[in-house]
N, C-alpha and C positions, 0 to 999 in steps of 0.2 A: 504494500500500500504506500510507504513512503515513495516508493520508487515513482508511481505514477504520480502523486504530489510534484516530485522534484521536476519531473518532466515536465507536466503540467505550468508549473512556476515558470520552468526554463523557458517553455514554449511561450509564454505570455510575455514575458522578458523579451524575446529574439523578435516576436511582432510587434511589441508596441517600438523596438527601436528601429525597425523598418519600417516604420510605418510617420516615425519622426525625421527620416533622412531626406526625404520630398523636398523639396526644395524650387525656391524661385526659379534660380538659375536655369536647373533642369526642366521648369517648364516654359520658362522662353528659349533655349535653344531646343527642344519637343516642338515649338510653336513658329519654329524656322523652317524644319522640314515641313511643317503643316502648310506654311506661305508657299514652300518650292511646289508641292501635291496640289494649293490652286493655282498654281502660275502653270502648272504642266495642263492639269486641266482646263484652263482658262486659253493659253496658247494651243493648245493642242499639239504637246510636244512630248513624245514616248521617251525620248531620250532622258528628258530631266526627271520623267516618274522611275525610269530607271535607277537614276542616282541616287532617290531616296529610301531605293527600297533593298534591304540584306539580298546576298545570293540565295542565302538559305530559307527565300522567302517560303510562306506556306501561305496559300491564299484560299479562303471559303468561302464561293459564290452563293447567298441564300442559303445553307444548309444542304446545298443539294449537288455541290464539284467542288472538290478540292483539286489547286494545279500547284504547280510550283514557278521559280522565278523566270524561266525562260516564256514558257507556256504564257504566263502572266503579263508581262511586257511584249511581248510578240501578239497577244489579245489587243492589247493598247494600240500600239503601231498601227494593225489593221484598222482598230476602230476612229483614232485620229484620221489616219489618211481618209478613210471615206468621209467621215464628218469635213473635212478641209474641199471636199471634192463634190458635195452636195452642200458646202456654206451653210453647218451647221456650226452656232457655236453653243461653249458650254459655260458656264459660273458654276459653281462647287462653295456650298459653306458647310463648318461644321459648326456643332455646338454640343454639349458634354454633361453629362452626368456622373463622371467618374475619372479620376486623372489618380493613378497612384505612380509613385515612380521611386526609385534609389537611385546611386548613382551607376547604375549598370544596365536597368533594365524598368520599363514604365509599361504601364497598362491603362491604355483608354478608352474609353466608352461611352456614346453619345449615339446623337442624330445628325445627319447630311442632307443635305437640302440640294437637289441638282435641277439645275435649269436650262433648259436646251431649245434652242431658237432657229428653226430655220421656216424660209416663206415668210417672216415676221409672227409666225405661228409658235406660240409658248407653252412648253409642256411643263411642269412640274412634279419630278417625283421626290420621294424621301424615303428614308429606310435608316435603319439602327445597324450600327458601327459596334467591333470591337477589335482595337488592333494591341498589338505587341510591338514595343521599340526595343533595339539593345543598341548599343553602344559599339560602336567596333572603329577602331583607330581613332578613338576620342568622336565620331560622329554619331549620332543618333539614326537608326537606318529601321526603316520598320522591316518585324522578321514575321508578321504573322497579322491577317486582315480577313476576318471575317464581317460581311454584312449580311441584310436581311428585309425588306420589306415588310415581314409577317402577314404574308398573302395581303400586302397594301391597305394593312390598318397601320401604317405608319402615318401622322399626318402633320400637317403645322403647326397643333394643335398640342403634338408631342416635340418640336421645333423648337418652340417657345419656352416652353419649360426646363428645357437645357440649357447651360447657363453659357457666353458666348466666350469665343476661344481667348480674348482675353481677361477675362472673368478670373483671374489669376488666385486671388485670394481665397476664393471661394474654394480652394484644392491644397491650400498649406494648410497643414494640423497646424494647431498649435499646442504647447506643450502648458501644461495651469502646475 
């Protein structure tokens, strides 16, 4: 019985100071790659969603295909070039529910709001986010992006209620 005590303590111990490591800094350079992820999407530029994203990426469309980092950027490409080739463009925001981070590795989770224009004709979808960043050569690189629609009960309505990517405070513990 001690034993699961001490662990117990241990464990409570090792999360509350992970859980204090979060940091400002870590969420505005998180919030750099997030600017290059709409400048990609916004330019419609595969190359630069390349940049932001780990080799090791793991990507889950909807719950329903997982690819990896080639497959993933090579989706892109295609999808840029024809949206450039039927003048379509894109804006991309996010907004968050959840931002944990250390200095290694962050986990977020929100909503995305895409808007896509072409013929002067405006579609609006959204859907809920949850990706993995780590770190690799001092850069923040996302290693794992699942999204989700939930069969299109995702709505503005769930937009709003995430708080916006620089809602910064609203994601630092603070320690009492």
């Amino acid at each position: 019985m001690l034993n699961k005590s001490i662990f117990f303590l241990f464990f409570l111990f090792t999360i509350s100071n992970l859980s204090y490591s979060q940091s400002q800094k870590n969420l505005e350079d998180i919030n750099k790659v997030w600017n290059k992820f709409y400048n990609a999407f916004n330019s419609l530029n595969y190359k630069l969603m390349a940049k932001i994203h780990s080799k090791e990426l793991i990507r889950i469309s909807d719950g329903k295909r997982i690819t990896d980092y080639n497959t993933y950027i090579n989706n892109y490409k295609t999808r840029f070039h024809k949206a450039k080739e039927n003048k379509i463009t894109n804006s991309i925001s996010l907004r968050f529910f959840e931002r944990i981070n250390n200095d290694s590795i962050a986990s977020e989770r929100g909503v995305y709001k895409l808007i896509r224009i072409q013929n002067l004709k405006k579609k609006v979808y959204y859907g809920q986010f949850h990706v993995i960043l780590t770190k690799e050569k001092d850069l923040w690189k996302i290693l794992m992006d699942y999204d989700s629609n939930k069969n299109n009960s995702i709505n503005e309505k769930d937009y709003l209620k995430a708080y916006d990517i620089n809602e910064l405070d609203k994601f630092i513990l603070k320690k009492h």
